[in-house]
PDB file of N, CA, C and O in Angstrom:
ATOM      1  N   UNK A   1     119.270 116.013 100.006  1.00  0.00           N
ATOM      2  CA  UNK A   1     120.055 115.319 100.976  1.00  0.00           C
ATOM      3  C   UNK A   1     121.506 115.273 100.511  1.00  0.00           C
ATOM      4  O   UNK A   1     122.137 114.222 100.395  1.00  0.00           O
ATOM      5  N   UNK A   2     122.021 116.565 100.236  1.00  0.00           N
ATOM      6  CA  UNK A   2     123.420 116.407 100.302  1.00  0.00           C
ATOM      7  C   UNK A   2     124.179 115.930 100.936  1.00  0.00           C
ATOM      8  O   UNK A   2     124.679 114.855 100.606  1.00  0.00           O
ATOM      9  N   UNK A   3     124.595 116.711 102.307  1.00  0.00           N
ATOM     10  CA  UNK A   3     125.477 116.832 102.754  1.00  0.00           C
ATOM     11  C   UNK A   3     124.476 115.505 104.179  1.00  0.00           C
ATOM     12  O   UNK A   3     123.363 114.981 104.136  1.00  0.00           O
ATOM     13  N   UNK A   4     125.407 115.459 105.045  1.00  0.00           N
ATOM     14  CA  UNK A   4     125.247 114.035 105.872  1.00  0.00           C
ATOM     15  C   UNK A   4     124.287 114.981 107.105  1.00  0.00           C
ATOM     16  O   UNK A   4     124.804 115.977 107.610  1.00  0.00           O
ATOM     17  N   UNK A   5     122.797 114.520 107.518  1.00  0.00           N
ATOM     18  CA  UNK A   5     122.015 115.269 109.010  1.00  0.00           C
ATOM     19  C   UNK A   5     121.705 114.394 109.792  1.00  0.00           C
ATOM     20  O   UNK A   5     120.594 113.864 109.769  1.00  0.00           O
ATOM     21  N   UNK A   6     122.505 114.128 110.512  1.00  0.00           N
ATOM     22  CA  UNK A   6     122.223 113.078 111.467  1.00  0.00           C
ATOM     23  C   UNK A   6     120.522 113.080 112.421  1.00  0.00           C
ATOM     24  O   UNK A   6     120.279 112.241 113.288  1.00  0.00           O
ATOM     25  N   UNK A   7     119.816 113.871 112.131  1.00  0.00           N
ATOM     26  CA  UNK A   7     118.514 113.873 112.704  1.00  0.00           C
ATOM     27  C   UNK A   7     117.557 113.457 111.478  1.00  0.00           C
ATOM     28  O   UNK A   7     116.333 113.570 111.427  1.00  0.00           O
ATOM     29  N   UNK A   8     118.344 113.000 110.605  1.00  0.00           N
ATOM     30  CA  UNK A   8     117.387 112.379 109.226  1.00  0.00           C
ATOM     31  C   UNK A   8     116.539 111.510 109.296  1.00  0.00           C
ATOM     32  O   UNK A   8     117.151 110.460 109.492  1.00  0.00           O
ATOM     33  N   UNK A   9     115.388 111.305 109.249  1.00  0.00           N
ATOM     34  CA  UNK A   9     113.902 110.348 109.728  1.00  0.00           C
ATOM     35  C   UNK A   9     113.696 109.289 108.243  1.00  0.00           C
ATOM     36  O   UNK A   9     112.770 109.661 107.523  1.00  0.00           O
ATOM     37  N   UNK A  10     114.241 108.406 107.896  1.00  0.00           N
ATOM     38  CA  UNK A  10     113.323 108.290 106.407  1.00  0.00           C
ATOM     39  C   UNK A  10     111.507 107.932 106.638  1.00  0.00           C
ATOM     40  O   UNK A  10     110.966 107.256 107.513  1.00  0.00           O
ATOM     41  N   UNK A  11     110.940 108.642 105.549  1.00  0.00           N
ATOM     42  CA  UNK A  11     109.438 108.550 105.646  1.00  0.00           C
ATOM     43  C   UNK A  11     108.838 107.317 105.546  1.00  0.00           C
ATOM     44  O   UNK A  11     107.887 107.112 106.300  1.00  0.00           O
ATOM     45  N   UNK A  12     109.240 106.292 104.648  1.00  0.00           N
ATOM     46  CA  UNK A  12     108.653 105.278 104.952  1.00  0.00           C
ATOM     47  C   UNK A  12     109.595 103.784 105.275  1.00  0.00           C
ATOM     48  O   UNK A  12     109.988 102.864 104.559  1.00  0.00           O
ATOM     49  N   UNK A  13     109.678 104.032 106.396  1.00  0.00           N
ATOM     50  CA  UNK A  13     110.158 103.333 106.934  1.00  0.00           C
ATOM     51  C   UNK A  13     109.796 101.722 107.417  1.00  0.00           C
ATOM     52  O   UNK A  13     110.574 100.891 107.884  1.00  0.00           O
ATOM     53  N   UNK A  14     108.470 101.601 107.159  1.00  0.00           N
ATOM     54  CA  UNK A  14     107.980 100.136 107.653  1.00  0.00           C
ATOM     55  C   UNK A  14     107.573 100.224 106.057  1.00  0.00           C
ATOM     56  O   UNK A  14     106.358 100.115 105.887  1.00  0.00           O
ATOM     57  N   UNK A  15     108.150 100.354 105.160  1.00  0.00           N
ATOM     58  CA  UNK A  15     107.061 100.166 103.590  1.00  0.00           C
ATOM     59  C   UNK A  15     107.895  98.347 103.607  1.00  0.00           C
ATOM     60  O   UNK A  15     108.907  97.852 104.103  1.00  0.00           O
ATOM     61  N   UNK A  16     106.611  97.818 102.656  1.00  0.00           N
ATOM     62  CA  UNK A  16     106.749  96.419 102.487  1.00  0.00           C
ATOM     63  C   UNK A  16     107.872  96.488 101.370  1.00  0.00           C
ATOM     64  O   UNK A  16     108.124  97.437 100.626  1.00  0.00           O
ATOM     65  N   UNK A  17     108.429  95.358 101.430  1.00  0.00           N
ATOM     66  CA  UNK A  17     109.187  94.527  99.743  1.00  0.00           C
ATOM     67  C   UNK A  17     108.515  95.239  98.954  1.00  0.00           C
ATOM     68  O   UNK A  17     107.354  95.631  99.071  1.00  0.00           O
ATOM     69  N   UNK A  18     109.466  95.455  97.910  1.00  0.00           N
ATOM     70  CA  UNK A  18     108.984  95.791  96.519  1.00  0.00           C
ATOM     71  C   UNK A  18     109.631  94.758  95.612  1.00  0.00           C
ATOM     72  O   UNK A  18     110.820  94.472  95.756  1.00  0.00           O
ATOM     73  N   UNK A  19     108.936  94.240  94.757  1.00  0.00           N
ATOM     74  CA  UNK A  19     109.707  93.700  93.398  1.00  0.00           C
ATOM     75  C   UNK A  19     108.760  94.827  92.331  1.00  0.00           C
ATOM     76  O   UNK A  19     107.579  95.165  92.266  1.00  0.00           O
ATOM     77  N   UNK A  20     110.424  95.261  91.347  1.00  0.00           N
ATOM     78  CA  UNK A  20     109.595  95.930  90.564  1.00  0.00           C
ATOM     79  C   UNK A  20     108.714  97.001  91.073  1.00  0.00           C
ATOM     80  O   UNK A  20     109.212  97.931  91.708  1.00  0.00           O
ATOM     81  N   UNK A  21     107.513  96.947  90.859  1.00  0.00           N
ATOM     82  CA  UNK A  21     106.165  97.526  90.651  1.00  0.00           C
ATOM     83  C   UNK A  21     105.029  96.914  92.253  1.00  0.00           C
ATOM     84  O   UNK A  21     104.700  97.559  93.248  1.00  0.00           O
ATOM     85  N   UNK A  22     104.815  95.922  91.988  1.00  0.00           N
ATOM     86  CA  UNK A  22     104.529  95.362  92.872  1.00  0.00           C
ATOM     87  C   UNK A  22     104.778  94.915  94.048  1.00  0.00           C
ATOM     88  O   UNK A  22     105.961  94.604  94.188  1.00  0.00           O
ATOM     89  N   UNK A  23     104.006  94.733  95.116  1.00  0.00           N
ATOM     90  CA  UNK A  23     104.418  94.658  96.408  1.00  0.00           C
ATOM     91  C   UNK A  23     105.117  92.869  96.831  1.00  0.00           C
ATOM     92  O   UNK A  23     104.662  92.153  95.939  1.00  0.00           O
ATOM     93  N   UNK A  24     105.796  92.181  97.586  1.00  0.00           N
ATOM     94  CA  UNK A  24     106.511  91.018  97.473  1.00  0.00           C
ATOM     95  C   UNK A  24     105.087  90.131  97.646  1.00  0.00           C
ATOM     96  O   UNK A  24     104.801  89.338  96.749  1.00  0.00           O
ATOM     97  N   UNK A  25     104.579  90.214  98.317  1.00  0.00           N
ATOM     98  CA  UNK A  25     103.070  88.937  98.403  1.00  0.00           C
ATOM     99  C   UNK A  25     102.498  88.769  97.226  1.00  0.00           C
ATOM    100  O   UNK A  25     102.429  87.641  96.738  1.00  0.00           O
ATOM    101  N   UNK A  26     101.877  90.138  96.430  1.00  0.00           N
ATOM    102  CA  UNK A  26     101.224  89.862  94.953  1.00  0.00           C
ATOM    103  C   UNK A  26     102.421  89.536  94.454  1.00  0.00           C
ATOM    104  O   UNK A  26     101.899  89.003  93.475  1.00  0.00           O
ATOM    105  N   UNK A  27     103.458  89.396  94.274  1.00  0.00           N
ATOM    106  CA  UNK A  27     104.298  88.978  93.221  1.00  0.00           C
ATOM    107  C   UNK A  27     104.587  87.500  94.174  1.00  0.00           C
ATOM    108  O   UNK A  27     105.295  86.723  93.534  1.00  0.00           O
ATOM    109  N   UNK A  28     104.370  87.212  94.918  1.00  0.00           N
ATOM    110  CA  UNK A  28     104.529  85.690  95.693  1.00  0.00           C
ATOM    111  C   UNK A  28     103.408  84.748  95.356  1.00  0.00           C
ATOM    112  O   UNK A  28     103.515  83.524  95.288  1.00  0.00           O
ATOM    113  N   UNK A  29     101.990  85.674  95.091  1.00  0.00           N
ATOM    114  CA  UNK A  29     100.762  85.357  94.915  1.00  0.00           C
ATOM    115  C   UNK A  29     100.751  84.595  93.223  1.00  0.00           C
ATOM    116  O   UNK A  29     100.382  83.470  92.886  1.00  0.00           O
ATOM    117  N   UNK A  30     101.384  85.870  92.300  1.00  0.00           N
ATOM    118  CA  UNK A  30     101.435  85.423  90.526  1.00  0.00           C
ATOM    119  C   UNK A  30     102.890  84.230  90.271  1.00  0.00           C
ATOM    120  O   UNK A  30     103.188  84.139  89.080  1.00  0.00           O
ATOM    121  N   UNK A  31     103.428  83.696  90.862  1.00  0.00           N
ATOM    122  CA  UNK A  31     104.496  82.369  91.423  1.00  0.00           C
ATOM    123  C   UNK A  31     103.858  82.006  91.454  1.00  0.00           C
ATOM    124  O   UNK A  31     103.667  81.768  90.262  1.00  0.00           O
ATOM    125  N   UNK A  32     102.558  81.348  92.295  1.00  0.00           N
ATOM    126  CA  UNK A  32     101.983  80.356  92.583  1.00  0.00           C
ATOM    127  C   UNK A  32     100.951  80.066  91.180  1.00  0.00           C
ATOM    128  O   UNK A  32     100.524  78.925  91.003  1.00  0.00           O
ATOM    129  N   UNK A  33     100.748  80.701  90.630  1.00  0.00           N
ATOM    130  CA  UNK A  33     100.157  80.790  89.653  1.00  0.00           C
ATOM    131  C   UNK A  33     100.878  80.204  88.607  1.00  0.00           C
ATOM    132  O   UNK A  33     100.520  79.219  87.962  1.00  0.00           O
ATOM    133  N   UNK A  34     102.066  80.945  88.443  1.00  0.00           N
ATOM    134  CA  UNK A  34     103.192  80.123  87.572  1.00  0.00           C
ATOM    135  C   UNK A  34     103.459  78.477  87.578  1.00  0.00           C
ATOM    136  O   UNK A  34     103.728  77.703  86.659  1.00  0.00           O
ATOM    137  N   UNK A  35     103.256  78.261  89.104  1.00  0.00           N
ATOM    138  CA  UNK A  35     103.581  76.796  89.604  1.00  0.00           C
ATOM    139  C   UNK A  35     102.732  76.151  88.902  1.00  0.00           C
ATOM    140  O   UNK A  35     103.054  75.131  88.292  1.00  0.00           O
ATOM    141  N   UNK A  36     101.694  76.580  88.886  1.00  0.00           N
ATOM    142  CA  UNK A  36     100.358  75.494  88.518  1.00  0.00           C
ATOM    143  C   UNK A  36     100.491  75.339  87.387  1.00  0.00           C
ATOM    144  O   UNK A  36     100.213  74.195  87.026  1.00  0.00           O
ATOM    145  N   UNK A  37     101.008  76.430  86.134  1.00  0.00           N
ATOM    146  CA  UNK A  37     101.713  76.060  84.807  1.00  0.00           C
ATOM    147  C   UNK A  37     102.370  75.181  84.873  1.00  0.00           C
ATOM    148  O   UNK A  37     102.176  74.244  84.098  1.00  0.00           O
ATOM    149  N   UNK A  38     103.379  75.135  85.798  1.00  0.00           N
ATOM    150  CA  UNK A  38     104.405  74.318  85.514  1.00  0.00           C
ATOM    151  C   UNK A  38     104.050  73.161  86.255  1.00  0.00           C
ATOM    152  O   UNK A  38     105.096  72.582  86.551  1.00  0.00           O
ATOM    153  N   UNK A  39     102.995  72.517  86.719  1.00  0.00           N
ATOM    154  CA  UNK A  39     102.710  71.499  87.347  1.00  0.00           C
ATOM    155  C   UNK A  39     102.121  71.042  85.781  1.00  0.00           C
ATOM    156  O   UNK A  39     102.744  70.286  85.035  1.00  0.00           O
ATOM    157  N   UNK A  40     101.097  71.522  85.527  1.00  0.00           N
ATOM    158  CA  UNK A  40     100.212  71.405  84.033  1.00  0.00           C
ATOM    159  C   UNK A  40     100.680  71.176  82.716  1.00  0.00           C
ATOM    160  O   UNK A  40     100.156  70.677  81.720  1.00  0.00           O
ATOM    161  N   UNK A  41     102.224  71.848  83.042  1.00  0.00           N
ATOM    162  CA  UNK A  41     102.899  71.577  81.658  1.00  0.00           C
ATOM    163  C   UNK A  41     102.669  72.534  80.561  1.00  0.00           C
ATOM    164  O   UNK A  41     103.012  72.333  79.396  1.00  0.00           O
ATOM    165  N   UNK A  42     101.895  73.892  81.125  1.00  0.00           N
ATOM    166  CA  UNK A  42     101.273  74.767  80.060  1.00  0.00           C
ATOM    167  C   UNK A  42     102.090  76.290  80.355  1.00  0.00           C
ATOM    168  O   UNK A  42     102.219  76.720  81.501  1.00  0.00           O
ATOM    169  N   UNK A  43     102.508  76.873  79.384  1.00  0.00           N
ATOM    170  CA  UNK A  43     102.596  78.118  79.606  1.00  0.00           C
ATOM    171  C   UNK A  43     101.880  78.974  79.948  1.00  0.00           C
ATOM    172  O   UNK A  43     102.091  79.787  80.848  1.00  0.00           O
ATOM    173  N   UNK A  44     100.641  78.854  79.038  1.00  0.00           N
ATOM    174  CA  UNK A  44      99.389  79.551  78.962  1.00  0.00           C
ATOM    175  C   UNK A  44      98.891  80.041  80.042  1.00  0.00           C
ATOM    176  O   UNK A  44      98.765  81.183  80.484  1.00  0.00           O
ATOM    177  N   UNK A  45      98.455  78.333  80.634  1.00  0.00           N
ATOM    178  CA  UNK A  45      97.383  77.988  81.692  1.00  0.00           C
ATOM    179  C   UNK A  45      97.921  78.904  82.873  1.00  0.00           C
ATOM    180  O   UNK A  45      97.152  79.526  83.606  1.00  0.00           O
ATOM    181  N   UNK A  46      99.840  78.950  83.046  1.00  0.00           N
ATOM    182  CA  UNK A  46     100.515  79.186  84.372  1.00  0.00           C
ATOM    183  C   UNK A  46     100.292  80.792  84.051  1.00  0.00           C
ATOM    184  O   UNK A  46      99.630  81.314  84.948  1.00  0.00           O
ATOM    185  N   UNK A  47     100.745  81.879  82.810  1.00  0.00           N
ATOM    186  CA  UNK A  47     100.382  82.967  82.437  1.00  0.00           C
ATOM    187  C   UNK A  47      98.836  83.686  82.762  1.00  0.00           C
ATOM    188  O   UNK A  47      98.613  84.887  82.915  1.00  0.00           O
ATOM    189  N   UNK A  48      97.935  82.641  82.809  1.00  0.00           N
ATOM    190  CA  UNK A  48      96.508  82.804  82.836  1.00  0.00           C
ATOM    191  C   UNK A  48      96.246  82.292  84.479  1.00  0.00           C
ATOM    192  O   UNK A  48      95.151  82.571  84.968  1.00  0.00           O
ATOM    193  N   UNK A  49      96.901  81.808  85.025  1.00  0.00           N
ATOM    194  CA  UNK A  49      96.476  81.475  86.735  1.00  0.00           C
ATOM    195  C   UNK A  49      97.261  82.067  87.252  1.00  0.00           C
ATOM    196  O   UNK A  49      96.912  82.068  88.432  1.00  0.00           O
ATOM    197  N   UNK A  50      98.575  82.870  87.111  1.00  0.00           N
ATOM    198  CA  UNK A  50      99.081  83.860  87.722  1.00  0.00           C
ATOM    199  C   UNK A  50      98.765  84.845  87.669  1.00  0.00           C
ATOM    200  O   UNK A  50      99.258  85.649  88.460  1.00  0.00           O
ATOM    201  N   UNK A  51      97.606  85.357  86.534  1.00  0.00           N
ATOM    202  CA  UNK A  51      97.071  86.731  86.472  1.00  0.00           C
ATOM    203  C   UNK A  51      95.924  86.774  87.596  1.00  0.00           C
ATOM    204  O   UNK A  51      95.734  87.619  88.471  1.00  0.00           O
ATOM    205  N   UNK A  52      95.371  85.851  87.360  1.00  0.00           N
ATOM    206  CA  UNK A  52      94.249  85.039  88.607  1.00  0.00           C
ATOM    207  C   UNK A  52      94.660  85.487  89.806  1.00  0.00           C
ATOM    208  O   UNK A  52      94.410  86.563  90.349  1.00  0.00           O
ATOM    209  N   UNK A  53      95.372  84.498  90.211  1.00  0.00           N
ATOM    210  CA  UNK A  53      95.641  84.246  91.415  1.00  0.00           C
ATOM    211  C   UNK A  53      96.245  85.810  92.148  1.00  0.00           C
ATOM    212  O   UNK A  53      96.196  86.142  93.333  1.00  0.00           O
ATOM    213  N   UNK A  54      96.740  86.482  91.109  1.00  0.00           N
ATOM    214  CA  UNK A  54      97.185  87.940  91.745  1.00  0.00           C
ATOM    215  C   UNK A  54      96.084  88.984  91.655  1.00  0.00           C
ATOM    216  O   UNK A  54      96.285  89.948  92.394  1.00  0.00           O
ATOM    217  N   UNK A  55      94.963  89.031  90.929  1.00  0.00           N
ATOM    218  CA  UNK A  55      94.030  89.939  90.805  1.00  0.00           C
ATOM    219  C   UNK A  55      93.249  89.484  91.929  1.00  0.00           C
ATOM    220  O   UNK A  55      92.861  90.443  92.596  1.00  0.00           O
ATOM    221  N   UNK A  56      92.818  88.182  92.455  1.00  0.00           N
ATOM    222  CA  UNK A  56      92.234  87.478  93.642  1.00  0.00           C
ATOM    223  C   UNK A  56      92.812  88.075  94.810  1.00  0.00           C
ATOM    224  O   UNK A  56      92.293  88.563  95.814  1.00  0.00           O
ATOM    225  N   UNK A  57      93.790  87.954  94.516  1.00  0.00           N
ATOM    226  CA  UNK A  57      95.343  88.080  96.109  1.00  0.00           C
ATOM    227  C   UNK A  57      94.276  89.931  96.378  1.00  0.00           C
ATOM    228  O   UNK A  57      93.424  90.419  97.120  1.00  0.00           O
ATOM    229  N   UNK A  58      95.078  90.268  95.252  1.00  0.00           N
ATOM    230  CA  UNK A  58      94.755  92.468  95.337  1.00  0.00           C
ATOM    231  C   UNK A  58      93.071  92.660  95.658  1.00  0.00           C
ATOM    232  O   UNK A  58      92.673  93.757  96.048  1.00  0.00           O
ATOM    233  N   UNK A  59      92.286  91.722  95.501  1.00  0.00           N
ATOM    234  CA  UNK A  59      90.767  91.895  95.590  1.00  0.00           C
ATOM    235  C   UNK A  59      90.885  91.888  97.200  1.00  0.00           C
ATOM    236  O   UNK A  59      90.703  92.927  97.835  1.00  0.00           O
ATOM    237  N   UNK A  60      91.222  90.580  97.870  1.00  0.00           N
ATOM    238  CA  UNK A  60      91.517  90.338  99.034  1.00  0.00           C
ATOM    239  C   UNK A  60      91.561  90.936  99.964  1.00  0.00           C
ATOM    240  O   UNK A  60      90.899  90.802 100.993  1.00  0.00           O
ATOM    241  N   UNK A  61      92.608  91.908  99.628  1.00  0.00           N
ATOM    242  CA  UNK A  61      93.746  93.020 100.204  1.00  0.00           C
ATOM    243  C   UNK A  61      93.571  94.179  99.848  1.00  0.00           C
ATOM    244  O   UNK A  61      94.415  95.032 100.126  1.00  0.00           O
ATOM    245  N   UNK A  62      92.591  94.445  99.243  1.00  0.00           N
ATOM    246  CA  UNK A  62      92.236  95.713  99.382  1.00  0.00           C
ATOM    247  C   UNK A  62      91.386  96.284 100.342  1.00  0.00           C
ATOM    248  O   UNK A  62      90.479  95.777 101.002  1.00  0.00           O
ATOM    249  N   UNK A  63      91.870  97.517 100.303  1.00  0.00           N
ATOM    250  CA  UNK A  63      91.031  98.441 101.495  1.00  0.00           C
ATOM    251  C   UNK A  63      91.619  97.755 102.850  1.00  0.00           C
ATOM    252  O   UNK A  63      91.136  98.490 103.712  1.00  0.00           O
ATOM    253  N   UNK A  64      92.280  96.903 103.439  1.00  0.00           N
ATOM    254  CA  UNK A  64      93.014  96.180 104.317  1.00  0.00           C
ATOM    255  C   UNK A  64      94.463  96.479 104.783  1.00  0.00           C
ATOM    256  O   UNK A  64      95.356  96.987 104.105  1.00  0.00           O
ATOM    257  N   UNK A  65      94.531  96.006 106.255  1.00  0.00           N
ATOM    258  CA  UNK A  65      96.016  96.255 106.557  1.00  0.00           C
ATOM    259  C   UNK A  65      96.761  95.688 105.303  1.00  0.00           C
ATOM    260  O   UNK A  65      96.233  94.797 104.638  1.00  0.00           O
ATOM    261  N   UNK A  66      98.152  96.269 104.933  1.00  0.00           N
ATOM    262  CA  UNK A  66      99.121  96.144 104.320  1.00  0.00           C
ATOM    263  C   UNK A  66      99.357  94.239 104.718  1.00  0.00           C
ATOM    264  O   UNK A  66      98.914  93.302 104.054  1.00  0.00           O
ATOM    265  N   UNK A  67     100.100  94.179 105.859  1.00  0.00           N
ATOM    266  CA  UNK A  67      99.743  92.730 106.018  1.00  0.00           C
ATOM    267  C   UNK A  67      98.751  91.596 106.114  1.00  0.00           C
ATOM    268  O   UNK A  67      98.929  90.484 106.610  1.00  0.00           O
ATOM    269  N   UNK A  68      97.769  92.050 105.594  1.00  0.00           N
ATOM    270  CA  UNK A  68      96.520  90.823 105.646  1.00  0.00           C
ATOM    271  C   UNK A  68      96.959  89.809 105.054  1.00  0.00           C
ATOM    272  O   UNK A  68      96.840  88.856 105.824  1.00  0.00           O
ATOM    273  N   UNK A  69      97.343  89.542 104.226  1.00  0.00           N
ATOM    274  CA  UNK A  69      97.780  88.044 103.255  1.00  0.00           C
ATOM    275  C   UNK A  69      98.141  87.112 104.246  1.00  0.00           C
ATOM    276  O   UNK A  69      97.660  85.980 104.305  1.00  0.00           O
ATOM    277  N   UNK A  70      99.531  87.864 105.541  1.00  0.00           N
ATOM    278  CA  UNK A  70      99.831  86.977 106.555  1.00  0.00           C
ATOM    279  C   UNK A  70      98.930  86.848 107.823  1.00  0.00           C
ATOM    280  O   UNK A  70      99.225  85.952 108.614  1.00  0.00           O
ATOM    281  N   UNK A  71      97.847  87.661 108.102  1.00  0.00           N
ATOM    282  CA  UNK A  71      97.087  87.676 108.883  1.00  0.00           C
ATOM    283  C   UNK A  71      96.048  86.003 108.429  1.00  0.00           C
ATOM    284  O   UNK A  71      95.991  84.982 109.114  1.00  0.00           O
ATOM    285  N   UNK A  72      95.437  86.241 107.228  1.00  0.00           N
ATOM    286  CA  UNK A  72      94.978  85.257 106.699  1.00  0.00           C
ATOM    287  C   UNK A  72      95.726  83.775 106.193  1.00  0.00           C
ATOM    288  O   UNK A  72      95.026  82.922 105.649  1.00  0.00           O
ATOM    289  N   UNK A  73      96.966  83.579 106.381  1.00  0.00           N
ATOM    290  CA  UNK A  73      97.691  82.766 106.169  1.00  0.00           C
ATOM    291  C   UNK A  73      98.032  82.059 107.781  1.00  0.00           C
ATOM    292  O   UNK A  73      98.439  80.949 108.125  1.00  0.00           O
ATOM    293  N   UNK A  74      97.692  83.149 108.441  1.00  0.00           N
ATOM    294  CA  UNK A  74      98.056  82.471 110.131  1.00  0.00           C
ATOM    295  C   UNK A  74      96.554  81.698 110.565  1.00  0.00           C
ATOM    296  O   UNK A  74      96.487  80.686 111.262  1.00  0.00           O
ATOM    297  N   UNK A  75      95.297  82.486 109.933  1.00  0.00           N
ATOM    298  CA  UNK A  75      94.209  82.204 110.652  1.00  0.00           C
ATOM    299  C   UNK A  75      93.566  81.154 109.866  1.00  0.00           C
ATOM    300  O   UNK A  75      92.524  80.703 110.341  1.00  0.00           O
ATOM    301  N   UNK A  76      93.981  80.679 108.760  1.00  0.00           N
ATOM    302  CA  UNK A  76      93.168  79.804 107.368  1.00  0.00           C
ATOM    303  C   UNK A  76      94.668  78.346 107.267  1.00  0.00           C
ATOM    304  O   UNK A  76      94.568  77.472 106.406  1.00  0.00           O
ATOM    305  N   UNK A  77      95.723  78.357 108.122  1.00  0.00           N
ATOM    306  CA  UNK A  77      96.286  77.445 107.863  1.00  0.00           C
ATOM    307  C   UNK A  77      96.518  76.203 109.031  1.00  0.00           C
ATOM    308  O   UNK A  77      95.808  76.260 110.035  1.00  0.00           O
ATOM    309  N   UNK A  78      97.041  75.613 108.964  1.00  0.00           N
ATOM    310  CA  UNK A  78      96.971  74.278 110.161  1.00  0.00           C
ATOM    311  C   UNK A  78      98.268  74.565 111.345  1.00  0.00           C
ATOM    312  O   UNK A  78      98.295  74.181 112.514  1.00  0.00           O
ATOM    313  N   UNK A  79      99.551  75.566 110.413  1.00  0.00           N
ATOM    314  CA  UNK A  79     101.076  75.296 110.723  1.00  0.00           C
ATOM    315  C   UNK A  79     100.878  75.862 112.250  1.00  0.00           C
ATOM    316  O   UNK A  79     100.063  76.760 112.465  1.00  0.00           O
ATOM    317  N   UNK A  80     101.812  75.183 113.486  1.00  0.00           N
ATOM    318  CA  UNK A  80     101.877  75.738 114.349  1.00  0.00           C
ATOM    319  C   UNK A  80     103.109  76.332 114.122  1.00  0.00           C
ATOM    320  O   UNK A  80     103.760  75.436 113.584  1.00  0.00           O
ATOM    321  N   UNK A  81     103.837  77.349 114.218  1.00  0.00           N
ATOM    322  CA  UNK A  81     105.179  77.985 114.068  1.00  0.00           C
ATOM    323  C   UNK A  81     105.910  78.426 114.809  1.00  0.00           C
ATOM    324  O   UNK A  81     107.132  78.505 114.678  1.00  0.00           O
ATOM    325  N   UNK A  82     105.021  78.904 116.018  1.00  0.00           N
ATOM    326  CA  UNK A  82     105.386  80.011 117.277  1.00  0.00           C
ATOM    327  C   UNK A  82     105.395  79.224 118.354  1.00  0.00           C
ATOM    328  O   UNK A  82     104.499  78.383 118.437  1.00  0.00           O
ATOM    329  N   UNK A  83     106.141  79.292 119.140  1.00  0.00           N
ATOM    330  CA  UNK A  83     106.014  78.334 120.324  1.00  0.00           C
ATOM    331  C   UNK A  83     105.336  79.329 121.208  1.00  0.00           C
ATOM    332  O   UNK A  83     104.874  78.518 122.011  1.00  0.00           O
ATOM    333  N   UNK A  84     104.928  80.514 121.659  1.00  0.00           N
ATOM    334  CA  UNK A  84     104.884  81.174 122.441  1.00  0.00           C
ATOM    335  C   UNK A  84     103.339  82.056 122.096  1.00  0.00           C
ATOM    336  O   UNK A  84     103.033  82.964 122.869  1.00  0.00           O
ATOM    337  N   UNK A  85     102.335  81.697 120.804  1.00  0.00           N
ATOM    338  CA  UNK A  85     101.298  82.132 120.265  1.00  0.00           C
ATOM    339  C   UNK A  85     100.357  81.080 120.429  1.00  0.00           C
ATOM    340  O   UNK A  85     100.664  79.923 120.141  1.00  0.00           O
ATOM    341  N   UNK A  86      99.242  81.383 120.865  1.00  0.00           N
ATOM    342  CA  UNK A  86      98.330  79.952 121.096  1.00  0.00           C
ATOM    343  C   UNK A  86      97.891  79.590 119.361  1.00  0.00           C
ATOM    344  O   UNK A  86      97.992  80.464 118.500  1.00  0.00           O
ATOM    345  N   UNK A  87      97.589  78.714 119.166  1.00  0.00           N
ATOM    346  CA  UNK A  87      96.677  77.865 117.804  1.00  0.00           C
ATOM    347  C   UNK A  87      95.691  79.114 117.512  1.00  0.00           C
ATOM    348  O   UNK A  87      95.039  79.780 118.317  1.00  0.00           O
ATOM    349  N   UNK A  88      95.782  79.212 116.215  1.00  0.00           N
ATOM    350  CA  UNK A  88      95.007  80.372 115.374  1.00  0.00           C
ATOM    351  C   UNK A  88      93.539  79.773 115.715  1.00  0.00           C
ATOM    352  O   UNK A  88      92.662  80.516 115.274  1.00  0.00           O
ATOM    353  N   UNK A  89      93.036  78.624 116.384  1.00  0.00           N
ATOM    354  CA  UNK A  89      91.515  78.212 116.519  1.00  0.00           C
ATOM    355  C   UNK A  89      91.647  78.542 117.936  1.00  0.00           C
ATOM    356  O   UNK A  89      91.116  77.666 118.620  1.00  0.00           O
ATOM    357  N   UNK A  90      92.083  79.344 118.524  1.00  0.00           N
ATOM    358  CA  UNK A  90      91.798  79.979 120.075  1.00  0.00           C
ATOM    359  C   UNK A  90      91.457  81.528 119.755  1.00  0.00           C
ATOM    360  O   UNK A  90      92.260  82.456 119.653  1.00  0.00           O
ATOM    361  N   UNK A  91      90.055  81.560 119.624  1.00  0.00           N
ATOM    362  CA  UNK A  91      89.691  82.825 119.152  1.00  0.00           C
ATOM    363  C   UNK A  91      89.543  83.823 120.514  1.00  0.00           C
ATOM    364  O   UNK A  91      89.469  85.022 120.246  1.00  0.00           O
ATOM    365  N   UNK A  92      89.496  83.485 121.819  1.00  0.00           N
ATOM    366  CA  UNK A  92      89.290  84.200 123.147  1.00  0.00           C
ATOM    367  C   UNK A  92      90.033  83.850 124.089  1.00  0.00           C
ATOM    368  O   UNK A  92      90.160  82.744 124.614  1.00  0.00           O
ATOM    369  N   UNK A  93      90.664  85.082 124.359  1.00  0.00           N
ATOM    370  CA  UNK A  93      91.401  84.675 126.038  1.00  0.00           C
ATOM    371  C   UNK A  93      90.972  85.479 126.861  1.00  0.00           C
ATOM    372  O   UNK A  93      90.387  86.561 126.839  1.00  0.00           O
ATOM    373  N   UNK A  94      91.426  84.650 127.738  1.00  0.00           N
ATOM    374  CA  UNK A  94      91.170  84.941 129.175  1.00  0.00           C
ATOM    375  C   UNK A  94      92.545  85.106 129.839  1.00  0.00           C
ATOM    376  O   UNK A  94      93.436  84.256 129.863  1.00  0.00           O
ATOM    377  N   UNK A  95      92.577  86.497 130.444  1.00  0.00           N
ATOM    378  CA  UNK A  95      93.703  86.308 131.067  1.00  0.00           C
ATOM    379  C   UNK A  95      95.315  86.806 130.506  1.00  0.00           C
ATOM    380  O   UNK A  95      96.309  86.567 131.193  1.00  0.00           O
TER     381      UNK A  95
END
């Protein structure tokens, strides 16, 4: 890609966040893990529940749409967010 082709496509174009190595959710997933260290007061414990909590997250999410984490975060939580999406406990419509 030298020179400038204005009919240039990039290939992945919907790819998720990256931090690093990892995709932004598993690395959002081993944070929460951290938290619980730092709720606990332990390095260890937060080192040892962020490995957790991210090998859990990737078990999850595997073999799965790229976005499942938020699929399961819409359908497993209480938040209404959307004004214009019915309540994640309206499993059938009509209409």
């Amino acid at each position: 890609m030298s020179r400038y082709d204005p009919s240039f496509v990039p290939r992945k174009l919907d790819a998720p966040a990256k931090f690093l190595l990892w995709d932004f959710d598993q690395v959002a997933a081993a944070a929460a893990g951290f938290g619980i260290g730092i709720i606990v007061n332990s390095l260890l414990i937060g080192a040892l529940a962020s490995v957790v909590c991210m090998w859990a997250y990737v078990r999850l999410k595997a073999g799965r749409h790229p976005r499942y984490g938020l699929h399961c975060l819409y359908w497993h939580t209480p938040f209404k967010t959307f004004k214009r999406t019915p309540p994640s406990s309206r499993r059938r419509f009509i209409g």
